[in-house]
PQR file with spaces between the fields and no chain letter, atoms N, CA, C, O and H, PARSE charges and radii, in Angstrom:
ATOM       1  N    UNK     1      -4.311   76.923    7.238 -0.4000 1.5000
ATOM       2  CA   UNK     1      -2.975   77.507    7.159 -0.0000 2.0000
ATOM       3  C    UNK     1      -2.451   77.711    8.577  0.5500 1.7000
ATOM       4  O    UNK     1      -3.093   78.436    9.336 -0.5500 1.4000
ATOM       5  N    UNK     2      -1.149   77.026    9.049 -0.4000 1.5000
ATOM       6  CA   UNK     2      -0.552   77.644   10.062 -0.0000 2.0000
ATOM       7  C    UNK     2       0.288   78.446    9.807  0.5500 1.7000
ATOM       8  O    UNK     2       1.115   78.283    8.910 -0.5500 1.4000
ATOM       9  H    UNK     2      -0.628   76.436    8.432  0.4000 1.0000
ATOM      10  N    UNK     3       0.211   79.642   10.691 -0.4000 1.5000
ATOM      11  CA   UNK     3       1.297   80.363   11.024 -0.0000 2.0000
ATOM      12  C    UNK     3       2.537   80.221   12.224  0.5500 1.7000
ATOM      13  O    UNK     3       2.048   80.220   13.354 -0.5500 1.4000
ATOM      14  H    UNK     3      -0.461   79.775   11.420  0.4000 1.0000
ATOM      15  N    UNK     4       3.944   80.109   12.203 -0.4000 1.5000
ATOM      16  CA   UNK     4       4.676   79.944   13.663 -0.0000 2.0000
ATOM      17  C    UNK     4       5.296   81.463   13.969  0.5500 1.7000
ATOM      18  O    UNK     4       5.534   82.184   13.000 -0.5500 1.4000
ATOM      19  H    UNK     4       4.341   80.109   11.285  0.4000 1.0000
ATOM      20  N    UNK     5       5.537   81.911   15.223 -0.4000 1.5000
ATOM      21  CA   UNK     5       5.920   83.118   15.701 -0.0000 2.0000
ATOM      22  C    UNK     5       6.990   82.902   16.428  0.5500 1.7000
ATOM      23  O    UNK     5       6.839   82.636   17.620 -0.5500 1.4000
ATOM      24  H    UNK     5       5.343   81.326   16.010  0.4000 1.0000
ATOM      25  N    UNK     6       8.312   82.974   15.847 -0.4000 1.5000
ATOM      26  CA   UNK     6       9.428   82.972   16.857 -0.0000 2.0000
ATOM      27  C    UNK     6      10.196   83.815   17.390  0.5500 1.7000
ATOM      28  O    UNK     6       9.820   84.946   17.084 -0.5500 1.4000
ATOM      29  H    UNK     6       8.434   83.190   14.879  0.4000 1.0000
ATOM      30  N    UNK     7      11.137   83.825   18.073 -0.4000 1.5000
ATOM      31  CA   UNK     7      12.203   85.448   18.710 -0.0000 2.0000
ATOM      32  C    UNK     7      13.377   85.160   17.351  0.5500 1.7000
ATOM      33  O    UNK     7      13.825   84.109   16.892 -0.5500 1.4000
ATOM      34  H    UNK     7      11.443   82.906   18.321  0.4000 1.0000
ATOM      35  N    UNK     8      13.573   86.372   17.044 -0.4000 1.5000
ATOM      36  CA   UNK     8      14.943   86.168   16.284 -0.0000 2.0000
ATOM      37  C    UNK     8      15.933   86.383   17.123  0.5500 1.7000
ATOM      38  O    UNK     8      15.879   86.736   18.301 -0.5500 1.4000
ATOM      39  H    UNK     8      13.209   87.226   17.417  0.4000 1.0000
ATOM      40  N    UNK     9      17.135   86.078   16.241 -0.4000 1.5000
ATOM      41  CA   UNK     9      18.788   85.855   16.668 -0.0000 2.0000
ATOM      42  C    UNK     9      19.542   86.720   15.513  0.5500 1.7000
ATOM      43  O    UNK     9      19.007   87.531   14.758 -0.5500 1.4000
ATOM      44  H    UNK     9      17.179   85.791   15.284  0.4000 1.0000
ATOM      45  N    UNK    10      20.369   86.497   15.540 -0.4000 1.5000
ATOM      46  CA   UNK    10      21.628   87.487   14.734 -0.0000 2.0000
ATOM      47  C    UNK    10      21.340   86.361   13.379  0.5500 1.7000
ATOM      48  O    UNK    10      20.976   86.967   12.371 -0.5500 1.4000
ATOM      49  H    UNK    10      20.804   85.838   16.153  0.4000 1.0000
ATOM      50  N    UNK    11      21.437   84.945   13.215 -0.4000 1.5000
ATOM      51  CA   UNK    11      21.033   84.464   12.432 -0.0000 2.0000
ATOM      52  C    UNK    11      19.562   84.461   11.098  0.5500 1.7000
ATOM      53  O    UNK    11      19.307   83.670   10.190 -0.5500 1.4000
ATOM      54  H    UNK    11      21.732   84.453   14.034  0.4000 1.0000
ATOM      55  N    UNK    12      18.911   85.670   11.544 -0.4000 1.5000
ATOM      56  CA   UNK    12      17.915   85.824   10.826 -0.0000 2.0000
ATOM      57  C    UNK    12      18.291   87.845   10.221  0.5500 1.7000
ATOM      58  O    UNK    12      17.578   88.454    9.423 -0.5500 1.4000
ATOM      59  H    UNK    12      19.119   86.312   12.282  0.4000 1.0000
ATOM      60  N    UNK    13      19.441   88.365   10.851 -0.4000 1.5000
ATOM      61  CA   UNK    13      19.682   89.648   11.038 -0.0000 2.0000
ATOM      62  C    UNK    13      19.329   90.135    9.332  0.5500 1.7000
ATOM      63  O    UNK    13      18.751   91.196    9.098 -0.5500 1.4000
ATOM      64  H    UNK    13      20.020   87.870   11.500  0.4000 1.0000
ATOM      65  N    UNK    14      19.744   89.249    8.307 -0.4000 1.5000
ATOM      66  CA   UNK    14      19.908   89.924    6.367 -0.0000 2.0000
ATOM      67  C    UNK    14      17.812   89.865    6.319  0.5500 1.7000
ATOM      68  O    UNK    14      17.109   90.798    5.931 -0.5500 1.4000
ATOM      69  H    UNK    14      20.213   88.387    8.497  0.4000 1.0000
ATOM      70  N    UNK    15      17.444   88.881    6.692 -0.4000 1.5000
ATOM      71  CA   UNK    15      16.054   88.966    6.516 -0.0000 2.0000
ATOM      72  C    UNK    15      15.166   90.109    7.288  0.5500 1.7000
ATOM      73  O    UNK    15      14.293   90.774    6.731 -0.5500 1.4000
ATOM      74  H    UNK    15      18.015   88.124    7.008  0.4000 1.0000
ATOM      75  N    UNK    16      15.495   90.209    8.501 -0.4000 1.5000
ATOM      76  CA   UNK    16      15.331   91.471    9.243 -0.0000 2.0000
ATOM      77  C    UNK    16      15.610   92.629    8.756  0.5500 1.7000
ATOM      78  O    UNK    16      14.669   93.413    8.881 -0.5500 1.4000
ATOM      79  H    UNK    16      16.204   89.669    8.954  0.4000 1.0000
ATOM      80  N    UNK    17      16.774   93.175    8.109 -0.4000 1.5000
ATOM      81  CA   UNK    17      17.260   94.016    7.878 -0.0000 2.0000
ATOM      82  C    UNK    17      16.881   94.052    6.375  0.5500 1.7000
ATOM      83  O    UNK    17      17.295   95.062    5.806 -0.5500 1.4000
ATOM      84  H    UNK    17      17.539   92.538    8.007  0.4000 1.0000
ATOM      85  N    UNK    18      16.305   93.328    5.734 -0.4000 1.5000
ATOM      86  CA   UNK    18      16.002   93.549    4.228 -0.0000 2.0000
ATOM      87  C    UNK    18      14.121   94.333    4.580  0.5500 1.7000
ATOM      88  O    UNK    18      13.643   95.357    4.091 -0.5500 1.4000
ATOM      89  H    UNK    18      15.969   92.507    6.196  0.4000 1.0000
ATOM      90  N    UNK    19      13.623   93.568    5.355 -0.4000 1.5000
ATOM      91  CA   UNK    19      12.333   93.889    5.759 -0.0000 2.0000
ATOM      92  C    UNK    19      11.781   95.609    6.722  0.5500 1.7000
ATOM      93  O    UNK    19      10.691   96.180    6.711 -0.5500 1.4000
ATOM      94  H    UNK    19      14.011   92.736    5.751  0.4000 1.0000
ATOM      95  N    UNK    20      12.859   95.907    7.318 -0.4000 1.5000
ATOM      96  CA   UNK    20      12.938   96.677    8.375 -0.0000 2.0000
ATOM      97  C    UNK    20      13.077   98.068    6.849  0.5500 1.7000
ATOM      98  O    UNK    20      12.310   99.000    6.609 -0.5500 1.4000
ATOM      99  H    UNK    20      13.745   95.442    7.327  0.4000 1.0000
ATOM     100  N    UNK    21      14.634   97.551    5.956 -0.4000 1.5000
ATOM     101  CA   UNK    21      14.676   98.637    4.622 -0.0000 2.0000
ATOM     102  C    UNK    21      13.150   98.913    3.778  0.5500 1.7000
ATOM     103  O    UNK    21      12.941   99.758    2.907 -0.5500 1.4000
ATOM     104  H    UNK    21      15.257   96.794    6.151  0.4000 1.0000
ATOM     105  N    UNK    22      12.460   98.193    4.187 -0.4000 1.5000
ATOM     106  CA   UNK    22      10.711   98.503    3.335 -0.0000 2.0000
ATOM     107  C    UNK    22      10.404   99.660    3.894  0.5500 1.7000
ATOM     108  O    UNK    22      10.104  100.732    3.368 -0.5500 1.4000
ATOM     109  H    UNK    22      12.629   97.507    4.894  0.4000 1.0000
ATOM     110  N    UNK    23      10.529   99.274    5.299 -0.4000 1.5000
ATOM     111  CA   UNK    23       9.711  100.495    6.080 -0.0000 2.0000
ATOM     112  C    UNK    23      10.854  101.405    5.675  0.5500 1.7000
ATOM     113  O    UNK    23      10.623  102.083    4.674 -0.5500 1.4000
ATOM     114  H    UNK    23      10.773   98.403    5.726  0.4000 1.0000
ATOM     115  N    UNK    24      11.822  101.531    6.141 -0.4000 1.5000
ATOM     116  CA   UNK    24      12.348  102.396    6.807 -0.0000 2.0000
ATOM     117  C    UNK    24      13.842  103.177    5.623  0.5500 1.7000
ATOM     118  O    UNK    24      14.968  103.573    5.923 -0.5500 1.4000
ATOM     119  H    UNK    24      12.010  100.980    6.954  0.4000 1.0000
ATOM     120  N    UNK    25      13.034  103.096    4.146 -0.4000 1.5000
ATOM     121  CA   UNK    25      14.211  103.268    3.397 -0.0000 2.0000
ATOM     122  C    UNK    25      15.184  104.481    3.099  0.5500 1.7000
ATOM     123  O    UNK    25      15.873  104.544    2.080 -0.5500 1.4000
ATOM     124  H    UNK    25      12.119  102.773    3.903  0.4000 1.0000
ATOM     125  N    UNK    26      15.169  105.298    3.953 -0.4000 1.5000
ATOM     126  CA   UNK    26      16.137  106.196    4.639 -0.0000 2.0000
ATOM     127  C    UNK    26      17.511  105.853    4.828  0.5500 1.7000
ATOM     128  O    UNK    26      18.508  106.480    4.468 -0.5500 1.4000
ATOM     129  H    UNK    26      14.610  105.247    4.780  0.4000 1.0000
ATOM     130  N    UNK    27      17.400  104.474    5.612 -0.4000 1.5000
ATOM     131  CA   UNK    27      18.730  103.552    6.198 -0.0000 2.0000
ATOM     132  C    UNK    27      18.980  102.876    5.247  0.5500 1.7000
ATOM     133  O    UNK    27      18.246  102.307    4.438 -0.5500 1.4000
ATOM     134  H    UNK    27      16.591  103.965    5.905  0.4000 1.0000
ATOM     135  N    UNK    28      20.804  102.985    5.416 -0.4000 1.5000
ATOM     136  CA   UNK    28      21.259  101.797    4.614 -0.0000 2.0000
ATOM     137  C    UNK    28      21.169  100.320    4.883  0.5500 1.7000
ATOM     138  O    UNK    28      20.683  100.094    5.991 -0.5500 1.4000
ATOM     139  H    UNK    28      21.400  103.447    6.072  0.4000 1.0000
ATOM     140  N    UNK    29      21.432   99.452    4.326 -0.4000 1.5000
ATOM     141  CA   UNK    29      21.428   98.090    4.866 -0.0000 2.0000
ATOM     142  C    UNK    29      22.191   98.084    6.017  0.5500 1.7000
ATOM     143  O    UNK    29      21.753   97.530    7.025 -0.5500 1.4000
ATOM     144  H    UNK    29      21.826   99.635    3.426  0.4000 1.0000
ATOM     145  N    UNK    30      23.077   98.526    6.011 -0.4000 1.5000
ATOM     146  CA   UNK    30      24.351   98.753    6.649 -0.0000 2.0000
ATOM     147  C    UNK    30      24.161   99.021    7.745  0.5500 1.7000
ATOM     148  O    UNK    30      24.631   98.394    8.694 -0.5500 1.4000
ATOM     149  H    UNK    30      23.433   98.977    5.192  0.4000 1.0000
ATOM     150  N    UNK    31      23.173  100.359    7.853 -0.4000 1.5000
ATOM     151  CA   UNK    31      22.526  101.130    8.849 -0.0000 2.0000
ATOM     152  C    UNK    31      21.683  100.295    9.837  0.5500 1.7000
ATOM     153  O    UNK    31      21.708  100.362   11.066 -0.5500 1.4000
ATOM     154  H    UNK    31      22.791  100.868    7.082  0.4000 1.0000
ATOM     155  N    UNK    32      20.805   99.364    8.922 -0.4000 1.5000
ATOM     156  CA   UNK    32      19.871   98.811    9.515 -0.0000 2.0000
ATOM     157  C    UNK    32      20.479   97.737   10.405  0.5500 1.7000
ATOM     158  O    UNK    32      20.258   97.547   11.601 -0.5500 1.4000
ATOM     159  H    UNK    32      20.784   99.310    7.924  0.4000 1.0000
ATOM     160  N    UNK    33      21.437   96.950    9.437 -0.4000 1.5000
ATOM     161  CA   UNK    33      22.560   96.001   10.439 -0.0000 2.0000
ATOM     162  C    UNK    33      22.963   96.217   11.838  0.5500 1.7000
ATOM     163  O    UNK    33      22.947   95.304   12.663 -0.5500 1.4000
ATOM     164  H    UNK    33      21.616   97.104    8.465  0.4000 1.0000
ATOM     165  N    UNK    34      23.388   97.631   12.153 -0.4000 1.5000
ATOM     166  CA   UNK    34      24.155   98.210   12.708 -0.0000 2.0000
ATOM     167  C    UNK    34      22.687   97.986   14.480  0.5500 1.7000
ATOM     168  O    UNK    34      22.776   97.475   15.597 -0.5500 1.4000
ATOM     169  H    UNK    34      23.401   98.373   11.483  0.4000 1.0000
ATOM     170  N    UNK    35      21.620   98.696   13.732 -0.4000 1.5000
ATOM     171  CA   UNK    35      20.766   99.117   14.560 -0.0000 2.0000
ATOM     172  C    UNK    35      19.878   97.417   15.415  0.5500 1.7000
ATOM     173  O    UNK    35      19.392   97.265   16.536 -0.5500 1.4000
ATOM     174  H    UNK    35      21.547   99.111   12.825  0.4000 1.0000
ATOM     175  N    UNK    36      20.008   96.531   14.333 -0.4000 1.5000
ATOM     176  CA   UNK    36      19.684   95.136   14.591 -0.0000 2.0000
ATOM     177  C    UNK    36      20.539   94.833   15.551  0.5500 1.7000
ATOM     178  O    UNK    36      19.995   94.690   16.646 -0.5500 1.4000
ATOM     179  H    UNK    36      20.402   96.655   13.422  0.4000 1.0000
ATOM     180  N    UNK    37      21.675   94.685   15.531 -0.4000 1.5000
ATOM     181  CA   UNK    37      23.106   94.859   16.199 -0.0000 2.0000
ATOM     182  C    UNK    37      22.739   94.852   17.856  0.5500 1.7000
ATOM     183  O    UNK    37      22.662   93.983   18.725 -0.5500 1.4000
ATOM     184  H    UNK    37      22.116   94.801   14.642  0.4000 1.0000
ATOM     185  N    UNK    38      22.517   96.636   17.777 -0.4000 1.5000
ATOM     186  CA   UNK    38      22.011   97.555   19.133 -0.0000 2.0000
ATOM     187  C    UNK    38      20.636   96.574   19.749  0.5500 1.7000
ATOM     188  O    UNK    38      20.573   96.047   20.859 -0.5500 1.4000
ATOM     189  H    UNK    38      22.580   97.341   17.071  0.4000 1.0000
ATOM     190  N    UNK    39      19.755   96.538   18.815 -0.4000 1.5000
ATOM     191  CA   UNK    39      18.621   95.787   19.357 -0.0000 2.0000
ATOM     192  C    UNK    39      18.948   94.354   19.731  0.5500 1.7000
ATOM     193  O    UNK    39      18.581   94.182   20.893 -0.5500 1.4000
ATOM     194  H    UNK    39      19.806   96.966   17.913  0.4000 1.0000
ATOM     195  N    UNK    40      19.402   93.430   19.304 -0.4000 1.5000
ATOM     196  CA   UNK    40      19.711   92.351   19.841 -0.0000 2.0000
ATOM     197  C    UNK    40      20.301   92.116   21.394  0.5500 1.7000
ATOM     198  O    UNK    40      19.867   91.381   22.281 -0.5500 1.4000
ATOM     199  H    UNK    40      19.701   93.570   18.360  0.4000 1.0000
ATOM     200  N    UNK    41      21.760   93.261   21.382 -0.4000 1.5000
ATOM     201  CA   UNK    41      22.207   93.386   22.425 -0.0000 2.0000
ATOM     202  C    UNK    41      21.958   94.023   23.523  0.5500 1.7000
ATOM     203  O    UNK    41      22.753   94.214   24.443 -0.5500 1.4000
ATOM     204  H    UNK    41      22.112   93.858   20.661  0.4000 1.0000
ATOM     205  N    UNK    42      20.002   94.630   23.405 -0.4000 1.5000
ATOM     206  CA   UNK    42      19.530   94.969   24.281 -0.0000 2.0000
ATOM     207  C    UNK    42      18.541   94.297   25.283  0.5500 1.7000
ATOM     208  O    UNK    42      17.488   93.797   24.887 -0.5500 1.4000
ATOM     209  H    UNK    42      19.356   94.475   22.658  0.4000 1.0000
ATOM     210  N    UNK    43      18.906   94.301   26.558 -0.4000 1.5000
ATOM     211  CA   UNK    43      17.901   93.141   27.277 -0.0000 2.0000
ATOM     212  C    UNK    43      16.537   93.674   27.032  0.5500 1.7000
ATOM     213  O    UNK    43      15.970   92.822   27.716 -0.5500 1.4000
ATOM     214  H    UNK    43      19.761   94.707   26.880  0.4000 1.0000
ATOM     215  N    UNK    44      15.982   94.095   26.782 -0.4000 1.5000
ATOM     216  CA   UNK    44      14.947   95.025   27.134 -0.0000 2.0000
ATOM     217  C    UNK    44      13.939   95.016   25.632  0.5500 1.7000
ATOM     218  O    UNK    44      12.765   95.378   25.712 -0.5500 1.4000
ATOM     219  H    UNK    44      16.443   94.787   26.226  0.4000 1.0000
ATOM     220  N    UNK    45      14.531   94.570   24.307 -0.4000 1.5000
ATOM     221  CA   UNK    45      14.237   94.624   23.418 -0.0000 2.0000
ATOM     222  C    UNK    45      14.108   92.925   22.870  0.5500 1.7000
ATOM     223  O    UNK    45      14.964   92.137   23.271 -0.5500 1.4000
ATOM     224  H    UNK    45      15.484   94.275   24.242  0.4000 1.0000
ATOM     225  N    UNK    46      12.879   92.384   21.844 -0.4000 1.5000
ATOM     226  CA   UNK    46      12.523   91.655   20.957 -0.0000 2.0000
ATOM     227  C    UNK    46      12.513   91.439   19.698  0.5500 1.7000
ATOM     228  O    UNK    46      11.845   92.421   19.375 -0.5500 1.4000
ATOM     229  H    UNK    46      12.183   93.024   21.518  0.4000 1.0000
ATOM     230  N    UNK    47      12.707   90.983   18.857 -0.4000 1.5000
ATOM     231  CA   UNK    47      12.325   90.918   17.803 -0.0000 2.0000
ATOM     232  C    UNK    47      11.668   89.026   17.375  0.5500 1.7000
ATOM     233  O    UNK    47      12.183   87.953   17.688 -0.5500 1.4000
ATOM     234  H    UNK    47      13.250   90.185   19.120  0.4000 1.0000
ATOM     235  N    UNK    48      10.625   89.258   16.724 -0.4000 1.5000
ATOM     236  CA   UNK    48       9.503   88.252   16.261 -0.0000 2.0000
ATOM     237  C    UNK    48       9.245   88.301   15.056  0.5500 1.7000
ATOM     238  O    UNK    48       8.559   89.205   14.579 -0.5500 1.4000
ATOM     239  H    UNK    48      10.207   90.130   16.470  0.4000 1.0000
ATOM     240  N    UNK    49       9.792   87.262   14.304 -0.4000 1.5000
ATOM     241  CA   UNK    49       8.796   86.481   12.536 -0.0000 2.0000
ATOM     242  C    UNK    49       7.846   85.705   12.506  0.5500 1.7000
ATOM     243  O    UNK    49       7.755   84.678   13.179 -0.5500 1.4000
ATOM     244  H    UNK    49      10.349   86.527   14.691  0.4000 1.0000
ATOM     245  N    UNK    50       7.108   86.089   11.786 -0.4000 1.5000
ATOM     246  CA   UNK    50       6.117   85.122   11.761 -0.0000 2.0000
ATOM     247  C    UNK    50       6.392   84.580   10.602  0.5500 1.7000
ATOM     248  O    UNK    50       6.804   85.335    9.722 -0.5500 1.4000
ATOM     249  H    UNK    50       7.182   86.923   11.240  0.4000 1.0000
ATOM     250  N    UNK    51       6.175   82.604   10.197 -0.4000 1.5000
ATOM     251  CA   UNK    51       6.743   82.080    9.249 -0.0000 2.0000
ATOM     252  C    UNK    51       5.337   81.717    8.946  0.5500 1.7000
ATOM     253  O    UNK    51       4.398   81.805    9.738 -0.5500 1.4000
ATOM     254  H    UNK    51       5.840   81.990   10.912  0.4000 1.0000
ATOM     255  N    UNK    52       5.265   81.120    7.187 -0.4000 1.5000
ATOM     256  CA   UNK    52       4.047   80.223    7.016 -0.0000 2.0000
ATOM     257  C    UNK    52       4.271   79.183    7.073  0.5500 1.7000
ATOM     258  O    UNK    52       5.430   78.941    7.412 -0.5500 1.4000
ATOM     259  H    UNK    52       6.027   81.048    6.544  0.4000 1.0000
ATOM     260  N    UNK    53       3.299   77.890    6.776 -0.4000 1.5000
ATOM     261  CA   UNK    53       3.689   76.838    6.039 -0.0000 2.0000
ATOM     262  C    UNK    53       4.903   76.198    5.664  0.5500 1.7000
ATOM     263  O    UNK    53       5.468   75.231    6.175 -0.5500 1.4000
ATOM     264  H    UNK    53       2.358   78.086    6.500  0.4000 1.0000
ATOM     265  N    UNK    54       5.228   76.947    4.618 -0.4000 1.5000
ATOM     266  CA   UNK    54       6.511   76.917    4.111 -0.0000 2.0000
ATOM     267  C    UNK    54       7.825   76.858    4.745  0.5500 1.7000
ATOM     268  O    UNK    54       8.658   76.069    4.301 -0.5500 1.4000
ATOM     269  H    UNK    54       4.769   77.732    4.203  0.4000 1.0000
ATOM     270  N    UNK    55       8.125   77.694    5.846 -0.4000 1.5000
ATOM     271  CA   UNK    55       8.617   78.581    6.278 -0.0000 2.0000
ATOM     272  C    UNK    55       9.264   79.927    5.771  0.5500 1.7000
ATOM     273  O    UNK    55      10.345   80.399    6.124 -0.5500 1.4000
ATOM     274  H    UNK    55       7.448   78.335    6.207  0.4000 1.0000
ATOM     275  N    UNK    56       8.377   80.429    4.882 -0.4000 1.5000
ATOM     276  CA   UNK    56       8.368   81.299    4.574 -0.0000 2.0000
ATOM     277  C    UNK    56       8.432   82.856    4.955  0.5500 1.7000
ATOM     278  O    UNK    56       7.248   83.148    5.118 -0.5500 1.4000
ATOM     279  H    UNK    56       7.499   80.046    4.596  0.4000 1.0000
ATOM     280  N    UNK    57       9.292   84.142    5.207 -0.4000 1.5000
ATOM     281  CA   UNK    57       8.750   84.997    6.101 -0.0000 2.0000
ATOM     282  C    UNK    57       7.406   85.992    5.714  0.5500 1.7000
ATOM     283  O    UNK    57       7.154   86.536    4.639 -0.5500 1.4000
ATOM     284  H    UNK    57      10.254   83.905    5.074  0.4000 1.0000
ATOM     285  N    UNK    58       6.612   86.020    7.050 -0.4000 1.5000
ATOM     286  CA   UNK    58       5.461   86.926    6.241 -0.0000 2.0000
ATOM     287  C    UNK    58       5.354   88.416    7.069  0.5500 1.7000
ATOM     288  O    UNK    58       4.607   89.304    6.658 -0.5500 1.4000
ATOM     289  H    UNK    58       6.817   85.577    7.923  0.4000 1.0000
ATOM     290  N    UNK    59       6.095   88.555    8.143 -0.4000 1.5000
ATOM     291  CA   UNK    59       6.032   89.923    8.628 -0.0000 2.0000
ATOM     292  C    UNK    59       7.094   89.533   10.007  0.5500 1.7000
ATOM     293  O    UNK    59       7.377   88.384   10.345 -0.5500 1.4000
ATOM     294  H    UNK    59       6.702   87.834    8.477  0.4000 1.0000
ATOM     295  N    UNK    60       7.651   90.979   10.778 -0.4000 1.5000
ATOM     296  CA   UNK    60       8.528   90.863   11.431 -0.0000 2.0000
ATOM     297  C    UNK    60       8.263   92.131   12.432  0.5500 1.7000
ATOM     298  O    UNK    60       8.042   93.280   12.050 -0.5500 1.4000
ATOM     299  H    UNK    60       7.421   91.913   10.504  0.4000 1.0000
ATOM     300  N    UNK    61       8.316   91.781   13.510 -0.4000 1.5000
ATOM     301  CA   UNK    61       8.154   92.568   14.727 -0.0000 2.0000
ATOM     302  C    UNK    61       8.826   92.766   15.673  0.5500 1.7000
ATOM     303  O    UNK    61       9.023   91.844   16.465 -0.5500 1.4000
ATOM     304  H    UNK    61       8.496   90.848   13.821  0.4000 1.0000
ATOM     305  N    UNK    62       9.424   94.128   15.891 -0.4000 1.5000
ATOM     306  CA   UNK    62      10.210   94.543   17.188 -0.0000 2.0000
ATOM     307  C    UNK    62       9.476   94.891   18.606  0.5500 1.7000
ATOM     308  O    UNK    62       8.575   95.702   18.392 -0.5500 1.4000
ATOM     309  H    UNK    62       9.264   94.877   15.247  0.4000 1.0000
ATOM     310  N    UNK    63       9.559   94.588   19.790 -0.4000 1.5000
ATOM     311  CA   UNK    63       9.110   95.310   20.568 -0.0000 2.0000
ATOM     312  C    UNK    63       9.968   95.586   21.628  0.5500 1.7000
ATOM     313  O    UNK    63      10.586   94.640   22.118 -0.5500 1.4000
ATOM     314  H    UNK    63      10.290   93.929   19.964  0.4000 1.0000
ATOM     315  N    UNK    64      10.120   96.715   22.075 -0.4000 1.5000
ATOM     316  CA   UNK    64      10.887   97.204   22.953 -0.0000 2.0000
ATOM     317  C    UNK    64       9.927   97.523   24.457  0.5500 1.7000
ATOM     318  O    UNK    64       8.894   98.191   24.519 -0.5500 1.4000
ATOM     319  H    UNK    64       9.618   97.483   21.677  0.4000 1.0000
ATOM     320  N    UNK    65      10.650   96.805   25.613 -0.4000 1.5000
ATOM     321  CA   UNK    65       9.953   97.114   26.368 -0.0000 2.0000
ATOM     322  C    UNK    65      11.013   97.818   27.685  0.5500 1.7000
ATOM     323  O    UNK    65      12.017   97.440   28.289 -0.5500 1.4000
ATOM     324  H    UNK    65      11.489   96.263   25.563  0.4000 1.0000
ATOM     325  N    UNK    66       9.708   99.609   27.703 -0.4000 1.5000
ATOM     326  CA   UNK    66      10.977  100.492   28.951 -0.0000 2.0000
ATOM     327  C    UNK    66      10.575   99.992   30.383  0.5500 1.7000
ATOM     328  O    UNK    66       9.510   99.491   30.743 -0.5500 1.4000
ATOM     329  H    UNK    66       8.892   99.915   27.212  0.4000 1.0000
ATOM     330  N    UNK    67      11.211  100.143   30.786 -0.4000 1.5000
ATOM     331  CA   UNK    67      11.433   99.772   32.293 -0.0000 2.0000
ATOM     332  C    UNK    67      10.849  101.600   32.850  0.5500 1.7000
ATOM     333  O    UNK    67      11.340  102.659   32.460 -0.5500 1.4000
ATOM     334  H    UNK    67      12.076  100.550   30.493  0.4000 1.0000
ATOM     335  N    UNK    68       9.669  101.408   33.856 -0.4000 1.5000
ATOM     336  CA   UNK    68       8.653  102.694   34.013 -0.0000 2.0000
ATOM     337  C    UNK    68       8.897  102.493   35.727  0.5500 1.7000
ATOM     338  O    UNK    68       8.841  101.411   36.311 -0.5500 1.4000
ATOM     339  H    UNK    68       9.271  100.547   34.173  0.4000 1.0000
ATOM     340  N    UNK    69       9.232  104.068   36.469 -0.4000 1.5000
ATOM     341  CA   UNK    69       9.694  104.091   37.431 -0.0000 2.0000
ATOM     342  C    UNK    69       8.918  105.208   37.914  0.5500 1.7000
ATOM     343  O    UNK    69       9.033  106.338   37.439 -0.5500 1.4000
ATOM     344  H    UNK    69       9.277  104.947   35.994  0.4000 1.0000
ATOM     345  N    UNK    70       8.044  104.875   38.956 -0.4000 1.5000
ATOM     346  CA   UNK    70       7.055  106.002   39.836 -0.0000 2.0000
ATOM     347  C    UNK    70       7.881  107.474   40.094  0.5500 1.7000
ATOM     348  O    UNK    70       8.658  107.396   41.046 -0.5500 1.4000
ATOM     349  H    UNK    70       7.951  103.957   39.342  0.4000 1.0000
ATOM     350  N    UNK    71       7.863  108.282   39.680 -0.4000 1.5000
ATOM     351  CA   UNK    71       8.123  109.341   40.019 -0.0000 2.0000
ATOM     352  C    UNK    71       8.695  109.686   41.440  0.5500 1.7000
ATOM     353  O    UNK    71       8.953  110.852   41.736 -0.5500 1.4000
ATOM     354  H    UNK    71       7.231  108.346   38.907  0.4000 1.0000
């Protein structure tokens, strides 16, 4: 079985945002849109799917990375 790991785009944002509502079902879709939105348009921030075979989605990952400044 292969798996592929790519960066998302605004083009994957309804699959993101349907997946992100599992965890996080507090937020509306709407909500979650909104926050995909913020994350995209942040330099500093990622988001990653991993597809199967198929191309199927099987999990989805944000990572945000801060910028750390010596005291």
């Amino acid at each position: 079985m292969s798996i592929w790991v790519r960066e998302m785009g605004l083009a994957d944002r309804s699959i993101w945002a349907e997946m992100r509502q599992q965890l996080f079902d507090d937020l509306s879709i709407d909500a979650q849109n909104k926050e995909i939105d913020d994350l995209l348009e942040d330099e500093d921030c990622r988001g990653y799917i991993a597809l199967d075979e198929d191309q199927a989605s099987g999990s989805v990952q944000t990572i945000a990375a801060r910028v750390w400044e010596e005291p």
